[in-house]
C-alpha atoms as an extended CHARMM CRD file, in Angstrom:
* protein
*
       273  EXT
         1         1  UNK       CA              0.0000000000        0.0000000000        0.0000000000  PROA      1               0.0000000000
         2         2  UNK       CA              1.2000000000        3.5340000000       -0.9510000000  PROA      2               0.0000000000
         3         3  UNK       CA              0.1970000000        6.7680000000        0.7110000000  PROA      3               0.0000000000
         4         4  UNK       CA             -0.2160000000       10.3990000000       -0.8770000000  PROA      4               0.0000000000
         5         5  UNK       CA              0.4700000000       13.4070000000        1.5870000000  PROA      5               0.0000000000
         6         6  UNK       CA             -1.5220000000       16.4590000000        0.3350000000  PROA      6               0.0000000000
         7         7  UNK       CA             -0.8590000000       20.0840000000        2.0250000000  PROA      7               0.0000000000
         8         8  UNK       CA             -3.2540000000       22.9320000000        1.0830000000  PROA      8               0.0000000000
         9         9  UNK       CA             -2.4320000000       26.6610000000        2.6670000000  PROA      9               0.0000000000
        10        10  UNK       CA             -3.7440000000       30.0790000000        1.8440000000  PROA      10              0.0000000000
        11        11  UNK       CA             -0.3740000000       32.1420000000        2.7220000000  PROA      11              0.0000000000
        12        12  UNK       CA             -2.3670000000       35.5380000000        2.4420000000  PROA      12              0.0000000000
        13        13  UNK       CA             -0.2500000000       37.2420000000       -0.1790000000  PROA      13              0.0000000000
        14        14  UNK       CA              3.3780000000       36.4770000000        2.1700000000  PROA      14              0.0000000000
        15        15  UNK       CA              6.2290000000       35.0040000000        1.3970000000  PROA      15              0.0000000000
        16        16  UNK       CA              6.0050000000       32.1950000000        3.5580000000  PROA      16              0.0000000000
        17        17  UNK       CA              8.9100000000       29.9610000000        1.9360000000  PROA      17              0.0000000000
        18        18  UNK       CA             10.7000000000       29.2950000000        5.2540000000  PROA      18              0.0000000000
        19        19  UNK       CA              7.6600000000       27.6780000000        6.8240000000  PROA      19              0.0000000000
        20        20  UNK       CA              6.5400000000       26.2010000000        3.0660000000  PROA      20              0.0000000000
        21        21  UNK       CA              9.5080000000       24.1700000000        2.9920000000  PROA      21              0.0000000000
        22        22  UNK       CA              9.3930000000       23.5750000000        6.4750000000  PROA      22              0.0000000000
        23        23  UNK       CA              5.8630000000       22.1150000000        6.7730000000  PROA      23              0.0000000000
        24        24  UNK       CA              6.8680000000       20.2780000000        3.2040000000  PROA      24              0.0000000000
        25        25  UNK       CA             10.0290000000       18.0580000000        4.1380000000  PROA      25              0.0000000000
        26        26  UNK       CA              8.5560000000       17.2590000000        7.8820000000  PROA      26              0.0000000000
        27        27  UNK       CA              5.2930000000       15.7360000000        6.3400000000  PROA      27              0.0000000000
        28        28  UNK       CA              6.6600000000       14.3150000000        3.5560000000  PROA      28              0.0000000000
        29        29  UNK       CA              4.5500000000       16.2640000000        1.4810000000  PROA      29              0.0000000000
        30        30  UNK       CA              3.7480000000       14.3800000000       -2.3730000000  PROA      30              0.0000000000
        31        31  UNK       CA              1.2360000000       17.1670000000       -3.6780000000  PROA      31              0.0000000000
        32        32  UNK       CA              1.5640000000       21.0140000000       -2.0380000000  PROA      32              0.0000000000
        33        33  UNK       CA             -1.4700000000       23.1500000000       -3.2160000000  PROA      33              0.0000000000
        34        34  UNK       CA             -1.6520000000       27.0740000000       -2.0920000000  PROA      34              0.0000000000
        35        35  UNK       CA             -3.7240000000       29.8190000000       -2.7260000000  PROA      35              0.0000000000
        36        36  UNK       CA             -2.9240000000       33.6000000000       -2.8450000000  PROA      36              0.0000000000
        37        37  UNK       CA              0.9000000000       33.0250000000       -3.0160000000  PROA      37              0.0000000000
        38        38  UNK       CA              2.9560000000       35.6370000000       -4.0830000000  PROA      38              0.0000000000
        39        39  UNK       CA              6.2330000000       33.5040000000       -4.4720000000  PROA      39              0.0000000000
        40        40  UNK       CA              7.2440000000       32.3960000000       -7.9040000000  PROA      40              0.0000000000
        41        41  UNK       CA              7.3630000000       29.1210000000       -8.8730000000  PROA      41              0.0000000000
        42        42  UNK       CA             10.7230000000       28.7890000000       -9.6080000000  PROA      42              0.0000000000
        43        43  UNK       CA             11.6400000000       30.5370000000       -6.2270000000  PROA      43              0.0000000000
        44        44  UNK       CA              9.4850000000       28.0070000000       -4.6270000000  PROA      44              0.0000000000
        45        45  UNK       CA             10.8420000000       24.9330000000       -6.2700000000  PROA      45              0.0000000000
        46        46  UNK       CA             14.6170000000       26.2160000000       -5.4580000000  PROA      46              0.0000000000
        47        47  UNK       CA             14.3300000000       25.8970000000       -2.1110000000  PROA      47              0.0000000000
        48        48  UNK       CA             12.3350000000       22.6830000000       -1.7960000000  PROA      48              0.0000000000
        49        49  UNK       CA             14.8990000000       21.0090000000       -3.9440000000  PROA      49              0.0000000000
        50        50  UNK       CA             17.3150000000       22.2540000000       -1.9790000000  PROA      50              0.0000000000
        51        51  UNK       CA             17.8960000000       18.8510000000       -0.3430000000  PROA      51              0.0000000000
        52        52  UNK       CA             15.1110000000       15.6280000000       -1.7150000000  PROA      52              0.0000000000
        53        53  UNK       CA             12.7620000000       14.2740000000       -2.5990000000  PROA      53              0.0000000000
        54        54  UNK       CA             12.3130000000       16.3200000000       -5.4320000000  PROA      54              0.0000000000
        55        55  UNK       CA              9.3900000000       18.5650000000       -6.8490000000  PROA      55              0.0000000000
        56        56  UNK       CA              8.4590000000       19.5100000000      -10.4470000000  PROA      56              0.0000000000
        57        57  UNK       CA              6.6970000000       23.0650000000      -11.1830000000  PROA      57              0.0000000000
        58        58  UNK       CA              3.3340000000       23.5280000000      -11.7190000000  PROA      58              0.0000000000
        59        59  UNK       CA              1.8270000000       23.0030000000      -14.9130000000  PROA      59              0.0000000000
        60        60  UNK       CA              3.2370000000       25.1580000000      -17.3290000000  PROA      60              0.0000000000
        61        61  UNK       CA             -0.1220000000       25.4180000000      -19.4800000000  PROA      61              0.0000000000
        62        62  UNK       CA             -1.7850000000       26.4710000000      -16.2840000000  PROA      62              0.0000000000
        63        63  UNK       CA             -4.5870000000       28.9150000000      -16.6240000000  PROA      63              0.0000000000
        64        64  UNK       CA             -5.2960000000       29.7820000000      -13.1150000000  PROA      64              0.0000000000
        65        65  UNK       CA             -2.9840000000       32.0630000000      -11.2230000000  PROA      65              0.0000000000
        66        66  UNK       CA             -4.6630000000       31.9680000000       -7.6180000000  PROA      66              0.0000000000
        67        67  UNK       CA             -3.5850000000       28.9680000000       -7.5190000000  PROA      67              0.0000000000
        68        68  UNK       CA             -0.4630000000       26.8970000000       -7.4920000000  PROA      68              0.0000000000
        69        69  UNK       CA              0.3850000000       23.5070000000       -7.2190000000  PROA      69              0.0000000000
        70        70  UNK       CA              3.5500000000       21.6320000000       -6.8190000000  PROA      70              0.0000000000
        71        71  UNK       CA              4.2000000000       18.0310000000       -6.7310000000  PROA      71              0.0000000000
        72        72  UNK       CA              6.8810000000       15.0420000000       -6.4820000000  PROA      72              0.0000000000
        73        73  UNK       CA              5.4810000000       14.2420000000       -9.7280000000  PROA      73              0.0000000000
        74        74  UNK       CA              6.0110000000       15.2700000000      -13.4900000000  PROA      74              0.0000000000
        75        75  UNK       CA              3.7140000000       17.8220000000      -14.9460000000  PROA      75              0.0000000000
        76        76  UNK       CA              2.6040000000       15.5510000000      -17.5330000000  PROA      76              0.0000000000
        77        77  UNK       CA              1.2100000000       13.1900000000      -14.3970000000  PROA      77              0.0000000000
        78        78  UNK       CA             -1.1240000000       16.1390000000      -13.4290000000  PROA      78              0.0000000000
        79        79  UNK       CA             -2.6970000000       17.7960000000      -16.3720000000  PROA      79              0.0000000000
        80        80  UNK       CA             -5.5410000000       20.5750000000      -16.5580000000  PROA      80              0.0000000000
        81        81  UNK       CA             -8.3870000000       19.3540000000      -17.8160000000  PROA      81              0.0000000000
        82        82  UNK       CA            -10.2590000000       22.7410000000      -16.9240000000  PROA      82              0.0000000000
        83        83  UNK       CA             -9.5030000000       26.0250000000      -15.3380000000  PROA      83              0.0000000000
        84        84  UNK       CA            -10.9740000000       29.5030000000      -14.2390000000  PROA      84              0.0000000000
        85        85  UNK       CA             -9.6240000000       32.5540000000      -12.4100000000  PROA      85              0.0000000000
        86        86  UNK       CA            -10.4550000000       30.5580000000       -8.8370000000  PROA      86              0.0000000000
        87        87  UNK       CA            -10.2630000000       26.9810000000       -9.9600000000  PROA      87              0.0000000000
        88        88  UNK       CA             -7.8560000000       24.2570000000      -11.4950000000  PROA      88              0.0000000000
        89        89  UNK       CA             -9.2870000000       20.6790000000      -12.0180000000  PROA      89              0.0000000000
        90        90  UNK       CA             -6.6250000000       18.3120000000      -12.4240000000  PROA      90              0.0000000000
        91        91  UNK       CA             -6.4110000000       14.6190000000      -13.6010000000  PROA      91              0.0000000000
        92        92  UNK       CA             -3.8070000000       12.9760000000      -11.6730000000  PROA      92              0.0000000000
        93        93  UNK       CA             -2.4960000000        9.7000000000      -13.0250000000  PROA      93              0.0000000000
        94        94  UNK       CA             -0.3090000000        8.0440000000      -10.2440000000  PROA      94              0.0000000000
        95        95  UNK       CA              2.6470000000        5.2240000000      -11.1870000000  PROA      95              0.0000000000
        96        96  UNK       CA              0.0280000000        2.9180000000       -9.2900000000  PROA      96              0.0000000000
        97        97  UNK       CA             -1.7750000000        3.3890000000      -12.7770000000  PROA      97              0.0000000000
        98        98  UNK       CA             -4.7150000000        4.5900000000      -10.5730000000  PROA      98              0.0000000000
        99        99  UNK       CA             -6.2120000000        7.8120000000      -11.1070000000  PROA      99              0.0000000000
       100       100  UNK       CA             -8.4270000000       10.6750000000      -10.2620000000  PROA      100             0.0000000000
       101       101  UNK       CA             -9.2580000000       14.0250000000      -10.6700000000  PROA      101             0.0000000000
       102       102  UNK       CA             -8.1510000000       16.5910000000       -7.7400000000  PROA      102             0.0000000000
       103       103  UNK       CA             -9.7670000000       20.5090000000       -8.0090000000  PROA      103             0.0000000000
       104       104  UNK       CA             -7.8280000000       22.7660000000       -6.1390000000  PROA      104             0.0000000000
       105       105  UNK       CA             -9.7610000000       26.2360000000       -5.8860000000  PROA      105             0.0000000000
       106       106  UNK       CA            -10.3410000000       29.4440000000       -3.6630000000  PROA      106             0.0000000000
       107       107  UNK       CA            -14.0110000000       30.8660000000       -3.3830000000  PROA      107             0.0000000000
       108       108  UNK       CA            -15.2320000000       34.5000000000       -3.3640000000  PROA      108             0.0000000000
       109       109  UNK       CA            -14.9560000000       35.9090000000        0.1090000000  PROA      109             0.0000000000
       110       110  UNK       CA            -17.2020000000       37.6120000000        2.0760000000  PROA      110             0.0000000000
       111       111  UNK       CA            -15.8190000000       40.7470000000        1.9210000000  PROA      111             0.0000000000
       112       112  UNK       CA            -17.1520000000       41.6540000000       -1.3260000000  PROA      112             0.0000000000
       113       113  UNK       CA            -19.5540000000       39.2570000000       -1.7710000000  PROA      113             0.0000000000
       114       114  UNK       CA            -23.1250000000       38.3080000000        0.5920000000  PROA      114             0.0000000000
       115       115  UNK       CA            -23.8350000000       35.1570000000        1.3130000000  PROA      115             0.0000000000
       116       116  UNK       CA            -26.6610000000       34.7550000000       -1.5310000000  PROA      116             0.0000000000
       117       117  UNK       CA            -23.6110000000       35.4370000000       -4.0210000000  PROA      117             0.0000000000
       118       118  UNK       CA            -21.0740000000       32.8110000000       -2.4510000000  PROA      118             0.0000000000
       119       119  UNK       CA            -24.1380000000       30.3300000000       -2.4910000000  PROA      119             0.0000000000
       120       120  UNK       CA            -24.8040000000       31.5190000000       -5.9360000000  PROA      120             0.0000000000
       121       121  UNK       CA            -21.0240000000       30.7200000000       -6.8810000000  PROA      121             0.0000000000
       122       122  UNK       CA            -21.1210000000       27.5160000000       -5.1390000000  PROA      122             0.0000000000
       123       123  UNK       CA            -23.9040000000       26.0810000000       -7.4060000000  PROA      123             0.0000000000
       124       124  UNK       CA            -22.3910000000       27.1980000000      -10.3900000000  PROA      124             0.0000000000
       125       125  UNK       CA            -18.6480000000       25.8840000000       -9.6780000000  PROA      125             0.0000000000
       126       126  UNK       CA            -20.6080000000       22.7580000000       -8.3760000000  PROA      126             0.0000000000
       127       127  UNK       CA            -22.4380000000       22.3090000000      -11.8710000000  PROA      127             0.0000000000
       128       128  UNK       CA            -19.0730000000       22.8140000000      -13.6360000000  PROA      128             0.0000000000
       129       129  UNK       CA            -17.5420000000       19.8770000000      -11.7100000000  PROA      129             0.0000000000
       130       130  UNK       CA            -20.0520000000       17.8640000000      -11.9250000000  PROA      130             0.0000000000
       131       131  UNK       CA            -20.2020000000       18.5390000000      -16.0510000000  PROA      131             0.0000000000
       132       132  UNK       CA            -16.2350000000       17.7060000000      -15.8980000000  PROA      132             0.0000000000
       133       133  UNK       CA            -16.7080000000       14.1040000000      -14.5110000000  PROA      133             0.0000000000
       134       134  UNK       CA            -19.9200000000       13.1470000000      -16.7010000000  PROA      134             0.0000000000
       135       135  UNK       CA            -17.6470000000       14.0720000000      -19.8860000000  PROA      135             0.0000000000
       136       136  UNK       CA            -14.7350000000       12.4600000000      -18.2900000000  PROA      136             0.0000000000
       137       137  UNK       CA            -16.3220000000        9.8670000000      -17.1780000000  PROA      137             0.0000000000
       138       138  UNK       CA            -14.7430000000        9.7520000000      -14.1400000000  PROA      138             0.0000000000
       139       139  UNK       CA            -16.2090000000        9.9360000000      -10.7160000000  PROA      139             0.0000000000
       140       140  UNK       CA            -12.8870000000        9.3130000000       -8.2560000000  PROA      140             0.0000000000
       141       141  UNK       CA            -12.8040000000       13.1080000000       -7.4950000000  PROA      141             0.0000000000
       142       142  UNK       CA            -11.5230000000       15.5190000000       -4.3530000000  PROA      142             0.0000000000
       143       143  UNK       CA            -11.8560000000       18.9450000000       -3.9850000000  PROA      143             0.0000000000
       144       144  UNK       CA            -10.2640000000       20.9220000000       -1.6030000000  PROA      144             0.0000000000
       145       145  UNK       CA             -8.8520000000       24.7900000000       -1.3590000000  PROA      145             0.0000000000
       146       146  UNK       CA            -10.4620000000       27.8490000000        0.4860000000  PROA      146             0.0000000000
       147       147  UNK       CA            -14.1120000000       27.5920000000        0.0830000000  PROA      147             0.0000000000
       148       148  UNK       CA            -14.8040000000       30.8250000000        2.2710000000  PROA      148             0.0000000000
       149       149  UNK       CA            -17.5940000000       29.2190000000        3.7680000000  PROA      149             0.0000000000
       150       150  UNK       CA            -17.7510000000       27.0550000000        6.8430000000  PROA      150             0.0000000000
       151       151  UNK       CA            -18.9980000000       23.3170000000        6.3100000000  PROA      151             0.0000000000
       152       152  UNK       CA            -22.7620000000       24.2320000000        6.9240000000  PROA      152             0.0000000000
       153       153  UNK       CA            -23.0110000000       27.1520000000        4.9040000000  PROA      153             0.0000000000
       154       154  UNK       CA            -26.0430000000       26.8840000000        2.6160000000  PROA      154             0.0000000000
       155       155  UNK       CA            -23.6010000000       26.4980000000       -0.4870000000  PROA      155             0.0000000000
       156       156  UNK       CA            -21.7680000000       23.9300000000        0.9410000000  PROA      156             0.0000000000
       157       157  UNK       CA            -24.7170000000       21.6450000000        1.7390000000  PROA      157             0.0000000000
       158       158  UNK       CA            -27.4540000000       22.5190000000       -0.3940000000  PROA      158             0.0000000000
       159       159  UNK       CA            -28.1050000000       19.8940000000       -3.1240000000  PROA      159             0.0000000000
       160       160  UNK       CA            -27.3600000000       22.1530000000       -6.2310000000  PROA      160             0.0000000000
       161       161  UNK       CA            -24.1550000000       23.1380000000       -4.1530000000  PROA      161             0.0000000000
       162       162  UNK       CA            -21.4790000000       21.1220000000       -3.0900000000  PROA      162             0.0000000000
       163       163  UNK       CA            -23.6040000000       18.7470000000       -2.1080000000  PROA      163             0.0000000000
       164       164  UNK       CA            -21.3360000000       18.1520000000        1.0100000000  PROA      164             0.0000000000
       165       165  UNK       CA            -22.3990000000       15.5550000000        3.9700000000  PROA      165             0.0000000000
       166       166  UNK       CA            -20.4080000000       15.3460000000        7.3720000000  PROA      166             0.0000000000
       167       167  UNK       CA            -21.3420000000       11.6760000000        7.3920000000  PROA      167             0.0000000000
       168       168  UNK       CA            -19.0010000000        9.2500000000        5.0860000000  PROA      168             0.0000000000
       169       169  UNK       CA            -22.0120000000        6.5210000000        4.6780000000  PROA      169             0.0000000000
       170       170  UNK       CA            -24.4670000000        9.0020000000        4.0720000000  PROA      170             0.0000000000
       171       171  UNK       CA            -21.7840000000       10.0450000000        1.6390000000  PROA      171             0.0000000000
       172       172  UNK       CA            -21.5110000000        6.4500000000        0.0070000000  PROA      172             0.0000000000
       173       173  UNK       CA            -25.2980000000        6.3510000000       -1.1440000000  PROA      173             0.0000000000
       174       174  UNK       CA            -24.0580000000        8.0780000000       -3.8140000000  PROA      174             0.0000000000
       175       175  UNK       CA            -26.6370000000       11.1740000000       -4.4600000000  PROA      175             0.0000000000
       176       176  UNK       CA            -30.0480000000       11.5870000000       -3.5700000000  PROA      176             0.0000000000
       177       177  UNK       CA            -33.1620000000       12.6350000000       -5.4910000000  PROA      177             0.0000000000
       178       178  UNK       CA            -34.2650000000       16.2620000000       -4.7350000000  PROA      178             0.0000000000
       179       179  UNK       CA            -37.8900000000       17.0140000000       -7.1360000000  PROA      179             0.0000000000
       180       180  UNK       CA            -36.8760000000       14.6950000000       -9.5230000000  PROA      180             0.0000000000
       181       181  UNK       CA            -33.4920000000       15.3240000000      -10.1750000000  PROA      181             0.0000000000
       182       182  UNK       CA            -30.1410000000       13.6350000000       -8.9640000000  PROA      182             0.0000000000
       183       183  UNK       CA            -27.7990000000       15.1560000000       -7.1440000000  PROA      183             0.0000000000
       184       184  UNK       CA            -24.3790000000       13.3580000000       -6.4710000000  PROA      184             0.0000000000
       185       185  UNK       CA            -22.6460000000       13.3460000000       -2.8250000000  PROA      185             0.0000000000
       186       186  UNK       CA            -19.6010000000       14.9280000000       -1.6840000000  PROA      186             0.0000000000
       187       187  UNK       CA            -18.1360000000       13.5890000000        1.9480000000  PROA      187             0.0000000000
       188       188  UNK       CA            -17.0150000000       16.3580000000        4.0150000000  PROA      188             0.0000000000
       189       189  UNK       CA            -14.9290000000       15.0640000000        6.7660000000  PROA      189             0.0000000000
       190       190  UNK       CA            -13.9100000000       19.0120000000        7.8800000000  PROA      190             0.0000000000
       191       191  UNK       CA            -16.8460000000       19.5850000000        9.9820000000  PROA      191             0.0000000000
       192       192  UNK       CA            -14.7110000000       17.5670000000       12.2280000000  PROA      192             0.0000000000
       193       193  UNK       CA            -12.3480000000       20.0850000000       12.9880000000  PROA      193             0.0000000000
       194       194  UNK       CA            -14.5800000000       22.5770000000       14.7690000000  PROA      194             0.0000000000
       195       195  UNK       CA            -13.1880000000       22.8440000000       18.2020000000  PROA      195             0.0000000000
       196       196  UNK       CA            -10.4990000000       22.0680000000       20.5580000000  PROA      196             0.0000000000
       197       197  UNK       CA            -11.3260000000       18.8270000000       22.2150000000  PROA      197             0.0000000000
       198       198  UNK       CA             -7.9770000000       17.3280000000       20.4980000000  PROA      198             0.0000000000
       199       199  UNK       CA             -6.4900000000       20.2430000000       19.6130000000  PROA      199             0.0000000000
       200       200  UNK       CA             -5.3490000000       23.8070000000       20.7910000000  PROA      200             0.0000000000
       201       201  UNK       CA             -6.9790000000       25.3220000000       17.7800000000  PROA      201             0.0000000000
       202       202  UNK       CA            -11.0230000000       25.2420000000       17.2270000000  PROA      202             0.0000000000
       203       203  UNK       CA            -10.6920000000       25.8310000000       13.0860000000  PROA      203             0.0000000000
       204       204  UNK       CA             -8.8280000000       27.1570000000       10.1470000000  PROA      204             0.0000000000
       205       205  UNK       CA             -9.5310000000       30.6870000000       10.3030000000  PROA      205             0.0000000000
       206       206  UNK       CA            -10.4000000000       33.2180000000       13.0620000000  PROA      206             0.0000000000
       207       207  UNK       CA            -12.1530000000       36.7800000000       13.0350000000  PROA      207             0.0000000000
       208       208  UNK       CA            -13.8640000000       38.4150000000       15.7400000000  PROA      208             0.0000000000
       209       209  UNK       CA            -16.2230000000       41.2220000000       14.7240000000  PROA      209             0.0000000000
       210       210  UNK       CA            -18.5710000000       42.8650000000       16.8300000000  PROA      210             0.0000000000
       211       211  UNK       CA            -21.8140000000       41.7860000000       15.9570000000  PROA      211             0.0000000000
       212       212  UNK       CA            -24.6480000000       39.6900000000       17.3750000000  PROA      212             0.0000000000
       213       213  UNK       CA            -23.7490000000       36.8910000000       15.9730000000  PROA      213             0.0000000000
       214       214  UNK       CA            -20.0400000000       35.7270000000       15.5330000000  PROA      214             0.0000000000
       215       215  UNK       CA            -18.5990000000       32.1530000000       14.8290000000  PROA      215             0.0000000000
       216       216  UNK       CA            -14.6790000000       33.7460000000       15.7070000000  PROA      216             0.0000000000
       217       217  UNK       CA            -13.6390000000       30.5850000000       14.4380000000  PROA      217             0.0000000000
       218       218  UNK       CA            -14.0910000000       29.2550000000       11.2450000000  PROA      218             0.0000000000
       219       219  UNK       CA            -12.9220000000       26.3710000000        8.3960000000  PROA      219             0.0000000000
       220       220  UNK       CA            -12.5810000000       27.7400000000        5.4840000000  PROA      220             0.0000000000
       221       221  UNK       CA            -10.4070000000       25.3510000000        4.2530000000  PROA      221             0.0000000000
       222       222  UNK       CA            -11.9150000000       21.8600000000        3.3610000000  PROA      222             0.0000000000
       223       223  UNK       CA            -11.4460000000       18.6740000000        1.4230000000  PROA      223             0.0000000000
       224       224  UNK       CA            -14.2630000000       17.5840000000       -0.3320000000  PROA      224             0.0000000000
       225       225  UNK       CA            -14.0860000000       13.5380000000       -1.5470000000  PROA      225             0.0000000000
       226       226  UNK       CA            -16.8770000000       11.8920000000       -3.8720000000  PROA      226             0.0000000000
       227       227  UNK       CA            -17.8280000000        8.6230000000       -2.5210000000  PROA      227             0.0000000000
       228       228  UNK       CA            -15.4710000000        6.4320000000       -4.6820000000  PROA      228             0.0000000000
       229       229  UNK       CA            -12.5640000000        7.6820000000       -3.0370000000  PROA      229             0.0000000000
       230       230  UNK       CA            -13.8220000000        7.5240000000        0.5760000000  PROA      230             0.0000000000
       231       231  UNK       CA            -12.1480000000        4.5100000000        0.7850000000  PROA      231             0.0000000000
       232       232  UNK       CA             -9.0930000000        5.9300000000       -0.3590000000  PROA      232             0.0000000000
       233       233  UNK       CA             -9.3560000000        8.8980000000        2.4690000000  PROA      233             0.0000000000
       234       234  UNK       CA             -7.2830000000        7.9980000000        5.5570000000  PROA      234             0.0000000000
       235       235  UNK       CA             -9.7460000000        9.8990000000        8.1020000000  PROA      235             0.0000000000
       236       236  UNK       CA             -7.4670000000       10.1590000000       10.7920000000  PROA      236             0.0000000000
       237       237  UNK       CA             -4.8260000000       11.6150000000        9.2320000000  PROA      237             0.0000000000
       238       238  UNK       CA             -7.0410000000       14.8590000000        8.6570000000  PROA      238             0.0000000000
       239       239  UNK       CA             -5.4360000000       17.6640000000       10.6810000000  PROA      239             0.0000000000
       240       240  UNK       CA             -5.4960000000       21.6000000000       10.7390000000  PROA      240             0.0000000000
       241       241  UNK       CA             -1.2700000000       22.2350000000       10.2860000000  PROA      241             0.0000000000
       242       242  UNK       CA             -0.0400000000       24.6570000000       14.1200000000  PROA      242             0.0000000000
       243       243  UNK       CA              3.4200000000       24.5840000000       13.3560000000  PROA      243             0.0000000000
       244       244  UNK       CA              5.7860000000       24.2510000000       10.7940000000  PROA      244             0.0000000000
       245       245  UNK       CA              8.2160000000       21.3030000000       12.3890000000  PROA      245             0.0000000000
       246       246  UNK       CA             10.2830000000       24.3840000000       13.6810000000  PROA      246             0.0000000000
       247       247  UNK       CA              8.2610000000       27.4800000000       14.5860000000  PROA      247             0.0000000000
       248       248  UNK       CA              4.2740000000       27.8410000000       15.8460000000  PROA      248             0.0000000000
       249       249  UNK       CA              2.0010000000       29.6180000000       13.5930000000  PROA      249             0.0000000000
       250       250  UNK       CA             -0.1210000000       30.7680000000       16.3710000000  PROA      250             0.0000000000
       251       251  UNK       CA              0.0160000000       34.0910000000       19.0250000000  PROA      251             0.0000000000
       252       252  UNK       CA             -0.3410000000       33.4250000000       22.2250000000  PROA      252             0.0000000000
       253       253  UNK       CA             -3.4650000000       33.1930000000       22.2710000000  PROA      253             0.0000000000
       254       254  UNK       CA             -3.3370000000       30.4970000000       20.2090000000  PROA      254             0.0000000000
       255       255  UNK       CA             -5.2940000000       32.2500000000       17.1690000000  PROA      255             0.0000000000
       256       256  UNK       CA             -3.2630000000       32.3850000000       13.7790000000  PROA      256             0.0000000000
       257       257  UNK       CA             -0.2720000000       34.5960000000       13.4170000000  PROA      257             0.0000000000
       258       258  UNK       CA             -1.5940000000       36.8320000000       10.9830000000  PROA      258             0.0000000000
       259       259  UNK       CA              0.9930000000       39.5700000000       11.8470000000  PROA      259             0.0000000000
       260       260  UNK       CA              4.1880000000       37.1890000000       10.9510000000  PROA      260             0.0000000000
       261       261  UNK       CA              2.3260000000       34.1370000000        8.8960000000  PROA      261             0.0000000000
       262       262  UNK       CA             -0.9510000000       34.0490000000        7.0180000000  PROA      262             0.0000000000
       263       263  UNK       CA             -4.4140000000       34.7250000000        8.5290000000  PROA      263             0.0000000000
       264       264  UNK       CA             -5.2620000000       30.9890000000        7.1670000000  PROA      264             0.0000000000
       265       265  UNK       CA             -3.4810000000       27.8780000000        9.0960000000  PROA      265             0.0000000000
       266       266  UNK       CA             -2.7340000000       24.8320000000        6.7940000000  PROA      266             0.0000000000
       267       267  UNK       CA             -4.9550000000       21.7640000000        6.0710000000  PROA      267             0.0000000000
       268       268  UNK       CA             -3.3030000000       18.1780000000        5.6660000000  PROA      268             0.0000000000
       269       269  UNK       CA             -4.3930000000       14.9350000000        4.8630000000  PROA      269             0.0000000000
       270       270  UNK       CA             -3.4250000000       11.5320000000        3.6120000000  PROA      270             0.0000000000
       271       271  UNK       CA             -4.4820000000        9.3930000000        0.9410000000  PROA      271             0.0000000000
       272       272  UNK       CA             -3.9600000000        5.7800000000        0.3330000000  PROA      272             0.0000000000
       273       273  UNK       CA             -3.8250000000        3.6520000000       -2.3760000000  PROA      273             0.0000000000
């Protein structure tokens, strides 16, 4: 059996190469995905390969510049099969032979845009996935980037959305009928990390504002998985990144170290095939 480390941060416009490489080497990282980074590629890739395993540039047909991936793989293994300003979908062919398609993308935030736009966006990224794998044919699918939205956010769970469940057999039904049409399942296993039972951090984001009604903290940052790969998900490898093997990325108060770091803390997982 093989495993497949996947790291996706929002840096927040900083030059966070230090801690990148950091995080990368200590977790053994196969596919790094990060949004809002301000770092060339080539910068990037320098220092990885400073020492191995080595890492290969992002595609250089790439499309979509909020986003960039790097991986211990050839380009050639990971080619765009559709992009946008805010989204990359990917087909990923591993030396397993197995494959699958991996969407890395960051949402609109709610800065500029209301809720009724995000959930708006949601349904229409949604439909453009969902058109990818039905002319594809190919259903083995994960999602994951800055979805400005928590996990129970109308876009996130409504069935023209993401379609997202918190509950992996739920998840493995497949889709459900809503007025005669089918809607296919996403498993959401981030609703998990809301609070600090296990943890001295309670989500991926925080922001305190004064009104009536205020979360503070917040995941942004999810992995989505369609139920054929559920069983290639390793749940309990799931885990919202604090430091970087050398240095915390919290304050104090244990709240992300906007000031020095990136308002966003890092999301890992592990896949196995």
């Amino acid at each position: 059996m093989s495993f497949l480390n996947v790291l996706f941060w929002n840096v927040h416009k900083k030059d966070l190469t230090t801690q990148i490489v950091n995080i990368v080497h200590s977790r053994d990282i196969d596919i790094l995905i990060l949004a809002e980074n301000p770092v060339s590629q080539i910068h990037l890739l320098q220092a990885l390969n400073v020492k191995g395993p080595y890492y290969f540039l992002n595609h250089p047909l790439s499309q979509c510049k909020k986003i960039t991936i790097l991986t211990k793989f050839h380009y050639t293994s990971i080619v765009p099969i559709e992009e946008g300003d805010r989204l990359t979908v990917r087909h990923i062919n591993l030396p397993t032979g197995e494959d699958f398609l991996l969407t890395a993308l960051h949402m609109v935030d709610k800065s500029n845009f209301n809720s009724e736009s995000q959930n708006e966006a949601a349904s229409l990224v949604a439909d453009q996935l969902s058109k990818v794998e039905n002319r594809l044919q190919i259903n083995r699918h994960i999602v994951i980037g800055d979805f400005n939205m928590n996990p129970f956010e109308i876009g996130m769970i409504k069935a023209n959305g993401f379609h997202g469940t918190m509950s992996s057999e739920v998840a493995r039904k497949g889709s459900r009928m809503v007025q005669q049409r089918e809607y296919p399942y996403f498993y959401n296993p981030t609703w998990s990390l809301f609070g600090d039972l296990n943890k001295a951090v309670s989500g991926t984001y925080y922001y305190q504002h004064a009104e009536h009604v205020c979360y503070e903290w917040n995941v942004f940052d999810q992995v989505l998985i369609r139920p054929d790969m559920i069983n290639n998900f390793v749940k309990d490898s799931l885990e919202i990144i604090q430091t970087d093997g050398v240095t915390s990325l919290l304050t104090r108060r244990n709240v992300p170290n906007k000031k020095t770091f990136s308002d966003h803390l890092p999301l890992f997982f592990r896949l196995k095939f």
